[in-house]
C-alpha positions in Angstrom: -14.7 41.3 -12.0 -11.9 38.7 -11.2 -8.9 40.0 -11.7 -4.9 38.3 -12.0 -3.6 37.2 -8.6 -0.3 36.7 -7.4 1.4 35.6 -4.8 5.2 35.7 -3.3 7.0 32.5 -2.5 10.1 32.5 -1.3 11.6 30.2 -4.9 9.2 32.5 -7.0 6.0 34.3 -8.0 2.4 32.1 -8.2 0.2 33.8 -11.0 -3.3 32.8 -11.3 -5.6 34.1 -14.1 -9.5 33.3 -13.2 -10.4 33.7 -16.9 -8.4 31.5 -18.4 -8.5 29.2 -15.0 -5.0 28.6 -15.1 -1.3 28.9 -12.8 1.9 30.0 -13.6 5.3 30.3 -11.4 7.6 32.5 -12.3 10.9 31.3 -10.5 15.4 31.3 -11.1 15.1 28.7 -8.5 16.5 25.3 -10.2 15.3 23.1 -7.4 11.5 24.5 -7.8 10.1 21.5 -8.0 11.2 20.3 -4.4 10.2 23.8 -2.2 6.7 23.4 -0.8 3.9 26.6 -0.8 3.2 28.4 1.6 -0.7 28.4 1.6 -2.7 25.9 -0.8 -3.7 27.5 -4.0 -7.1 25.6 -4.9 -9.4 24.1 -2.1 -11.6 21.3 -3.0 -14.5 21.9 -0.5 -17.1 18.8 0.1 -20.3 21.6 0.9 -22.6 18.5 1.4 -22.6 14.9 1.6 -26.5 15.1 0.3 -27.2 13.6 -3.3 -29.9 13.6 -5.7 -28.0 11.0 -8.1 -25.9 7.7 -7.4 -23.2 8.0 -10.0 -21.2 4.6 -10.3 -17.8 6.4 -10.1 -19.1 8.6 -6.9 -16.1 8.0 -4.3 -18.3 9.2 -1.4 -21.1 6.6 -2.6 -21.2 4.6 0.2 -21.8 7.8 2.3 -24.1 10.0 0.6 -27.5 11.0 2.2 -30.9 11.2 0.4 -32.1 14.9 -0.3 -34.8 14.8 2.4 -31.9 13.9 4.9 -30.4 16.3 7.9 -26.7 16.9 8.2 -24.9 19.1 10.4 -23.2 22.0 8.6 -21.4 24.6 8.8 -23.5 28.3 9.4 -23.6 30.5 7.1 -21.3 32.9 8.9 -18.5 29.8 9.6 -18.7 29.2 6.0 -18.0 32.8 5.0 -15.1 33.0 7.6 -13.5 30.0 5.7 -13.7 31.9 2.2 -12.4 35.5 3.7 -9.4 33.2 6.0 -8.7 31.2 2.7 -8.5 34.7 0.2 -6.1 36.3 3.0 -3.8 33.1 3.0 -3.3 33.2 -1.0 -5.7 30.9 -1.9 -7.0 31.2 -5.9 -9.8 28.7 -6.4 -12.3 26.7 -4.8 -13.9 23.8 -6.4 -17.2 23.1 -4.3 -18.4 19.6 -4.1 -20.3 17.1 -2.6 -22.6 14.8 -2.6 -24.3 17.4 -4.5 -23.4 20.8 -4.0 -26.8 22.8 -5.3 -28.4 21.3 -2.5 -26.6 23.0 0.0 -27.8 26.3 1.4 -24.5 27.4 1.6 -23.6 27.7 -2.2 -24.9 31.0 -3.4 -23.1 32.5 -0.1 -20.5 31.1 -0.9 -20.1 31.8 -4.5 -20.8 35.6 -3.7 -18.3 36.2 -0.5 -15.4 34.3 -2.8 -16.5 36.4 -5.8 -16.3 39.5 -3.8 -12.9 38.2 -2.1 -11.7 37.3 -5.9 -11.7 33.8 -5.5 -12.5 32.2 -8.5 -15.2 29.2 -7.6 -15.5 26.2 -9.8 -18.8 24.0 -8.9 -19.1 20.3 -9.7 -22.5 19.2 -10.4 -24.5 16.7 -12.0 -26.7 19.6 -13.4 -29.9 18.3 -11.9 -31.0 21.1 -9.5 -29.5 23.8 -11.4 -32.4 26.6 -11.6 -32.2 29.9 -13.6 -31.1 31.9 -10.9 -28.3 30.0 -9.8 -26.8 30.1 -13.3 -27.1 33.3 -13.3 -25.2 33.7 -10.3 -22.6 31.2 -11.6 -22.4 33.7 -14.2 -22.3 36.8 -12.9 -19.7 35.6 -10.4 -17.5 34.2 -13.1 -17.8 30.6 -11.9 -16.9 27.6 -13.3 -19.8 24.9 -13.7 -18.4 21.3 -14.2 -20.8 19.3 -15.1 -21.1 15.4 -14.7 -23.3 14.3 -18.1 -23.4 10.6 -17.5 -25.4 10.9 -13.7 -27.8 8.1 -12.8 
């Protein structure tokens, strides 16, 4: 179960709660606004520039690949380094992306070694490729699902 993170700043306290997917500082500092983190707090991570849909707002449009197309990628293990070096800096939340992010074979690792690392994962899809199984990984590791409805 994810559980309330924080983290020490030197002009404050971050506090992230994963259930209600939301930040707060604690903080005397009066000048808070100009002191910069130490360590990002969310990562928005682009798992695969492959695409089963051609949304007119896409901003990686013009370099999506089809499906059936090879990519280089991350391994498995690189991509589970990333989520264990990202937890021990402070990071809270990981929104993965793409192109299309189901196609990867790197989500469901993902989503389990941030879930176990108390990451909290958010997933942007256009809902498409989403079997039973993988929602009910999304669920069981509290993920977010973000859903685009108006995919083409």
């Amino acid at each position: 179960m994810l559980t309330i993170r924080t983290r020490k700043e030197k002009f404050g306290k971050l506090i992230y709660n994963p259930h209600e997917d939301n930040f707060r500082l604690e903080s005397n500092n009066k000048n808070v606004l100009e002191q910069i983190i130490s360590f990002p707090i969310t990562m928005h991570w682009m798992l695969t520039l492959k695409c089963n849909a051609r949304c007119p707002y896409c901003y990686e449009k013009s370099s999506l690949l089809k499906p059936s197309d090879s990519e280089d990628a991350l391994s498995e293990g690189e991509a589970i380094k990333f989520v264990d070096d990202f937890s021990k800096g402070g990071g809270f939340r990981l929104y993965l992306t793409g192109g299309e992010p189901t196609l990867s074979d790197l989500l469901v690792p993902i989503i389990g070694a941030a879930y176990k690392r108390e990451v909290k994962t958010v997933i942007n899809s256009n809902g498409i490729n989403i079997s039973e199984d993988l929602y009910e990984t999304i669920k069981k590791s509290e993920s977010r699902l973000s859903l685009s409805l108006d995919s083409h």
